[in-house]
C-alpha positions as CSV (number, residue, x, y, z in Angstrom):
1,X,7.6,6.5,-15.7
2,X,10.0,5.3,-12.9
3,X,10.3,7.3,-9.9
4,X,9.5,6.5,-6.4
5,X,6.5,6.0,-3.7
6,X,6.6,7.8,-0.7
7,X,5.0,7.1,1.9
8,X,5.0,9.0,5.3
9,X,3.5,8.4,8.6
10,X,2.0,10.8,11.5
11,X,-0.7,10.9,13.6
12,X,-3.6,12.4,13.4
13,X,-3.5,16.5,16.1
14,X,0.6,16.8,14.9
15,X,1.0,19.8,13.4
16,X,3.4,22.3,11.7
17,X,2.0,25.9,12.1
18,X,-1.7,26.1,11.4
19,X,-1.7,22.5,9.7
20,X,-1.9,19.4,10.3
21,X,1.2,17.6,9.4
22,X,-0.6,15.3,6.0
23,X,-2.5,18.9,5.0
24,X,0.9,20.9,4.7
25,X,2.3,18.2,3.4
26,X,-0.6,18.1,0.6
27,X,0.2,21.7,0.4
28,X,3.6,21.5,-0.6
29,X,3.6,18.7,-2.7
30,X,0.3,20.6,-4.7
31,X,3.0,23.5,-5.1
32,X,5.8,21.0,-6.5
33,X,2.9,20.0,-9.2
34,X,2.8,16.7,-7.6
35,X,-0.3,15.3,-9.9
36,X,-1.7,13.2,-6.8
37,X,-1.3,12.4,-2.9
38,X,-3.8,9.7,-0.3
39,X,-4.5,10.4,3.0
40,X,-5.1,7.3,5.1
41,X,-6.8,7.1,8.3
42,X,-4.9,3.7,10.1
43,X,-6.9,1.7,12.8
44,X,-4.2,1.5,15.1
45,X,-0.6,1.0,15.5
46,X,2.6,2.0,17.6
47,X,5.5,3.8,16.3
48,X,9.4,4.9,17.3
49,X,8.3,5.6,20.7
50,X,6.7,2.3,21.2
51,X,3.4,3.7,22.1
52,X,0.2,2.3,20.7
53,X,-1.4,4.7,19.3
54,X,-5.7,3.9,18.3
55,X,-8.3,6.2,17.9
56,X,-10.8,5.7,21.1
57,X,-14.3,7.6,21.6
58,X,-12.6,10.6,23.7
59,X,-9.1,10.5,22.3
60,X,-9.3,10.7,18.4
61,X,-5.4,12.9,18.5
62,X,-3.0,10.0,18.0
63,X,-4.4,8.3,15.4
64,X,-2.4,6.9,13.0
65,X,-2.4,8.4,9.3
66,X,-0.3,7.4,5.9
67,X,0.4,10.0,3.5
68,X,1.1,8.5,0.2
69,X,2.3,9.9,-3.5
70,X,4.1,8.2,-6.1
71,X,6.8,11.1,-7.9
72,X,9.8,11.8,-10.2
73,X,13.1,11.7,-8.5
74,X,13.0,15.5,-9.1
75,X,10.3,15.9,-6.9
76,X,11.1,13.4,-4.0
77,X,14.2,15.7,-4.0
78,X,11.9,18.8,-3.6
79,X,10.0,17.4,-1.2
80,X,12.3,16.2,0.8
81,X,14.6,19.5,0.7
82,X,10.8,21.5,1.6
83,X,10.4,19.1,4.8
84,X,14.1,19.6,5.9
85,X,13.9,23.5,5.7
86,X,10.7,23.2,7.5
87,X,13.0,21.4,10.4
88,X,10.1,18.2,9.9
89,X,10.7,14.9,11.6
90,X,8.2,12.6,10.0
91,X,8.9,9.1,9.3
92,X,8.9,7.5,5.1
93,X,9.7,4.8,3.2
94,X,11.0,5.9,0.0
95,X,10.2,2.7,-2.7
96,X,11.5,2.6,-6.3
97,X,8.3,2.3,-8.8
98,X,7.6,2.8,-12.0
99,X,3.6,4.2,-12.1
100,X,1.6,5.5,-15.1
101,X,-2.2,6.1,-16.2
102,X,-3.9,2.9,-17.9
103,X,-5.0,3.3,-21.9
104,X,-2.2,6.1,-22.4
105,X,-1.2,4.5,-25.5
106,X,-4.8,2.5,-26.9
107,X,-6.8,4.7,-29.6
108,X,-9.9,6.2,-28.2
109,X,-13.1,4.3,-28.1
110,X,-16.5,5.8,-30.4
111,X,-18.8,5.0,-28.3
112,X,-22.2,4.8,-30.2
């Protein structure tokens, strides 16, 4: 299948109502039947503002996290309509990709 992988980028204490921004955005891609989504804690790293953001004994709120999915066009186009009515500024890339599941087309193995 072709579609695309999106990736988008927050830090960890943003939020959008009771949520954290990568929950409600695992929510809503869950209600699009979006088959699959990563959440990934980041080390470090600095973003628009310049700031360096790291997660330090005390101060675990700016951590960076990656959310990432790989979908149909259809459902980028969701998504992204979802996050614009939600008034949402998060940051993506939005990569071209074509994605499957291994051994779709291969008989199935007897195993003995």
């Amino acid at each position: 299948m072709h579609g695309f992988q999106l990736t988008f980028f927050t830090q960890l204490g943003r939020t959008h109502g009771l949520w954290s921004i990568a929950e409600w955005i695992l929510r809503e891609a869950k209600k699009l039947n979006i088959k699959g989504a990563t959440v990934s804690l980041a080390q470090g790293g600095y973003g628009r503002d310049g700031e360096y953001h790291t997660s330090r004994f005390f101060k675990l709120a700016g951590r960076p996290i990656e959310i990432t999915m790989a979908v149909s066009p259809e459902n980028a186009e969701q998504l992204f309509a979802v996050i614009n009515e939600a008034g949402l500024k998060i940051f993506y890339m939005k990569i071209p990709v074509e994605y499957g599941v291994t051994g779709q087309n291969q008989p199935e193995r007897t195993i003995l």
